[in-house]
LOKEVO-566718 format. One record per residue: residue in one letter; z, y, x of N, C-alpha, C in turn. Coordinates in nm, 3 decimals. Atoms other than C-alpha are relative to their C-alpha. Layout:
BEGIN
<site aa="A" n_Z="Z" n_Y="Y" n_X="X" ca_Z="Z" ca_Y="Y" ca_X="X" c_Z="Z" c_Y="Y" c_X="X"/>
...
***
This chain:
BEGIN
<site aa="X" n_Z="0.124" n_Y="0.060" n_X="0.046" ca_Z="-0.571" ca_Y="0.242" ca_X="1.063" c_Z="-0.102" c_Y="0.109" c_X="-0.028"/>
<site aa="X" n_Z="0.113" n_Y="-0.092" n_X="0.025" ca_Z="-0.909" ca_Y="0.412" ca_X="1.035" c_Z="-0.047" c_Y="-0.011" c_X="-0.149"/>
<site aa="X" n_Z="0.078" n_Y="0.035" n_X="0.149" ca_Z="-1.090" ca_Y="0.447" ca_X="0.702" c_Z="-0.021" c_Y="-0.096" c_X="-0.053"/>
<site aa="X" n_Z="0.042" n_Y="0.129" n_X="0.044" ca_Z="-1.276" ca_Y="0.137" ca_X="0.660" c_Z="0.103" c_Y="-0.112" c_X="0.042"/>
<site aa="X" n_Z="-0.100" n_Y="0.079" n_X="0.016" ca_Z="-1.018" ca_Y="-0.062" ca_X="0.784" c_Z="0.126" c_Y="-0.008" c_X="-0.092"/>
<site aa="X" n_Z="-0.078" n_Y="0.015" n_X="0.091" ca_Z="-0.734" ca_Y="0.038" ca_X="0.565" c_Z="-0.095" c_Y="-0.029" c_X="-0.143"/>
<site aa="X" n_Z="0.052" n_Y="0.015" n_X="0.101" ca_Z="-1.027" ca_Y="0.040" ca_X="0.305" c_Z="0.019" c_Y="-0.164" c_X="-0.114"/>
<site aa="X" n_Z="0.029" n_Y="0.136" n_X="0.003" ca_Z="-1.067" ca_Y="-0.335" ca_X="0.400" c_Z="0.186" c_Y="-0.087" c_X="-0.056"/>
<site aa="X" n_Z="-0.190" n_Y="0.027" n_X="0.044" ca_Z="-0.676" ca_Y="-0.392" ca_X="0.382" c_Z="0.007" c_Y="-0.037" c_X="-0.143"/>
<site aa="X" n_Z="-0.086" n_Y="-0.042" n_X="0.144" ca_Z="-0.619" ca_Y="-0.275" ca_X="0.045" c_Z="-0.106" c_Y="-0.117" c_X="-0.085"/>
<site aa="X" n_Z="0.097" n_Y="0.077" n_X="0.064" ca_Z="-0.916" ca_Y="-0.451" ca_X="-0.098" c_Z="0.069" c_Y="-0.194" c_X="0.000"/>
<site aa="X" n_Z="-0.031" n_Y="0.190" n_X="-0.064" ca_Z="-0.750" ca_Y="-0.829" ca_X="0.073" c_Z="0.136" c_Y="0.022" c_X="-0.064"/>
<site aa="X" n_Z="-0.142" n_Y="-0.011" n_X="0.027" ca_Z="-0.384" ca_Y="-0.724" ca_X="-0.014" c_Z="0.046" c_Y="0.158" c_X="-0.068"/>
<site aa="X" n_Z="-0.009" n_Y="-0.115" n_X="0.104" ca_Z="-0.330" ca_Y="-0.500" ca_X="-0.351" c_Z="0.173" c_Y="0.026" c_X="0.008"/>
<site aa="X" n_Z="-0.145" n_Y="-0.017" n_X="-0.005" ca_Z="0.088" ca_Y="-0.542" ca_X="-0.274" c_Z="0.057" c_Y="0.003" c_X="0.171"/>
<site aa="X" n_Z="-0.055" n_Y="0.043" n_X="-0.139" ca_Z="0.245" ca_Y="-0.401" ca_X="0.050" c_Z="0.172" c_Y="0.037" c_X="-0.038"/>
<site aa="X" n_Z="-0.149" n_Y="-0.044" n_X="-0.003" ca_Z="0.651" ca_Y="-0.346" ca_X="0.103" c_Z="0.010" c_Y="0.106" c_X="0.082"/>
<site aa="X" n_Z="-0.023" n_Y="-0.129" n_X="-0.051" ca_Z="0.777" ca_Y="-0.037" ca_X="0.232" c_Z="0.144" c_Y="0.012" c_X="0.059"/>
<site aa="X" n_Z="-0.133" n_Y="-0.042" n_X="-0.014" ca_Z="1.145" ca_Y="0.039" ca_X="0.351" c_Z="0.012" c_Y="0.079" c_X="0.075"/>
<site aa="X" n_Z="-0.001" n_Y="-0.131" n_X="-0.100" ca_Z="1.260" ca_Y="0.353" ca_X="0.451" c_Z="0.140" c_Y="0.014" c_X="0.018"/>
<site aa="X" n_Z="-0.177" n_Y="-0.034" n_X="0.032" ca_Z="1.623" ca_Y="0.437" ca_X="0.536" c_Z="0.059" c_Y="-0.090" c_X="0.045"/>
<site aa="X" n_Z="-0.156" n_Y="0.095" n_X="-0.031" ca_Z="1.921" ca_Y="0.240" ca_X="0.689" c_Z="0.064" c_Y="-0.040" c_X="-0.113"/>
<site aa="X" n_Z="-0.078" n_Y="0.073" n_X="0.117" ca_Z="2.067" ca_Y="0.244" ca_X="0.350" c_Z="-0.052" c_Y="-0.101" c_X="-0.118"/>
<site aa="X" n_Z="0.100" n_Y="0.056" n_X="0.100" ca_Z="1.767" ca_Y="0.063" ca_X="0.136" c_Z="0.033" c_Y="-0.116" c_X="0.025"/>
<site aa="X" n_Z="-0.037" n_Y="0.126" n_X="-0.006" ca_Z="1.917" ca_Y="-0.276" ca_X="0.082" c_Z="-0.112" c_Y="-0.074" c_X="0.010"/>
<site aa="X" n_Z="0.146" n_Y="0.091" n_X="0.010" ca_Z="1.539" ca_Y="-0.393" ca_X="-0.028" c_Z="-0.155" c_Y="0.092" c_X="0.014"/>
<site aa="X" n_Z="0.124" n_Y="-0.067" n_X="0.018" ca_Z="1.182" ca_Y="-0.334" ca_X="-0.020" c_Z="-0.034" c_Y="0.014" c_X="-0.083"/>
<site aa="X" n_Z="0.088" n_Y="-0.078" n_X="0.069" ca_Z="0.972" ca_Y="-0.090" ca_X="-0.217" c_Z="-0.149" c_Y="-0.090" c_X="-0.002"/>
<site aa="X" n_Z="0.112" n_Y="0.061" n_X="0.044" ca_Z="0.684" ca_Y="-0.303" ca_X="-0.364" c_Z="-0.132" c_Y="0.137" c_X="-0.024"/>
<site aa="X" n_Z="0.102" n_Y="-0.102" n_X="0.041" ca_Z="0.366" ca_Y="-0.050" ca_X="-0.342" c_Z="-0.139" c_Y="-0.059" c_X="-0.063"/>
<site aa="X" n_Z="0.108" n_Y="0.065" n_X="0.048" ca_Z="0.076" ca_Y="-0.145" ca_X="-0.544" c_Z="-0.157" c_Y="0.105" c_X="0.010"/>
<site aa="X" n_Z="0.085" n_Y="-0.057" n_X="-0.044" ca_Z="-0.250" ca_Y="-0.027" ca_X="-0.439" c_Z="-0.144" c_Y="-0.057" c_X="-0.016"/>
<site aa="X" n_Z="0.132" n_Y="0.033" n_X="0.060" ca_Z="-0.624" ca_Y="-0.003" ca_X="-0.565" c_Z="-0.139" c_Y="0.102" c_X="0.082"/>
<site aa="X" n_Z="0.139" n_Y="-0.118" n_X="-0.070" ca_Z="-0.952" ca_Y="0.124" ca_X="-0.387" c_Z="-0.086" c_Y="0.029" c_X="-0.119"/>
<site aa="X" n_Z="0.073" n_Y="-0.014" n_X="0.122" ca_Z="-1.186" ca_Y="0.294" ca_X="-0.666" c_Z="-0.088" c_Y="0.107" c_X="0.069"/>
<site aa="X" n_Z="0.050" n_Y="-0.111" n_X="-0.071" ca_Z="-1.477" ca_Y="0.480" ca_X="-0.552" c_Z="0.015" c_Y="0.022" c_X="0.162"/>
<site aa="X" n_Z="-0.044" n_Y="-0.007" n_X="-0.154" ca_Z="-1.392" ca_Y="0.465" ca_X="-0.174" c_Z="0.126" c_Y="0.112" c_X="0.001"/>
<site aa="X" n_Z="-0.146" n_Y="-0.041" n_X="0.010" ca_Z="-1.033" ca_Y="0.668" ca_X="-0.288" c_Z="0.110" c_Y="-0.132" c_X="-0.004"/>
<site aa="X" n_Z="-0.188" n_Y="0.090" n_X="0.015" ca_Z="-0.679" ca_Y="0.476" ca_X="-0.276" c_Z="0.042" c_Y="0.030" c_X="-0.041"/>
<site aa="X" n_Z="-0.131" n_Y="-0.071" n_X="0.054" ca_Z="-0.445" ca_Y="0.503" ca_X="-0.550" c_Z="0.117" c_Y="-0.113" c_X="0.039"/>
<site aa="X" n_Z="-0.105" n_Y="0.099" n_X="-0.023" ca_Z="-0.130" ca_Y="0.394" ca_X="-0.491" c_Z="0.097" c_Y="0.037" c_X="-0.104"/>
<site aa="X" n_Z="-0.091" n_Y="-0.012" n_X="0.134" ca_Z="0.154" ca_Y="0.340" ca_X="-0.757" c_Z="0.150" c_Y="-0.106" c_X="0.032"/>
<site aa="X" n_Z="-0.134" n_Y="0.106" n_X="-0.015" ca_Z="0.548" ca_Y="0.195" ca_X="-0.715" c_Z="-0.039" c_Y="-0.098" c_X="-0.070"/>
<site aa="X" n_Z="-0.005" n_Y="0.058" n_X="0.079" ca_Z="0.552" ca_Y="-0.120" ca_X="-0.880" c_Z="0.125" c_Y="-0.075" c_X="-0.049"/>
***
């Protein structure tokens, strides 16, 4: 994704899932905020 599009993302959908690994039974809930045209992101 380019800039403004992930911008646009995060703004529509503040919760994505993540899974990394063969062994990760579940997904990683990431919670994510645009402020300023930055992205923080935080486990939740």
């Amino acid at each position: 994704m380019k800039g403004n599009l992930a911008i646009d993302y995060i703004n529509n959908n503040n919760l994505i899932g993540i899974k990394a690994g063969l062994q990760r039974p579940a997904f990683l809930d990431i919670w994510m905020v645009v402020v300023d045209g930055r992205i923080f992101a935080r486990s939740w």
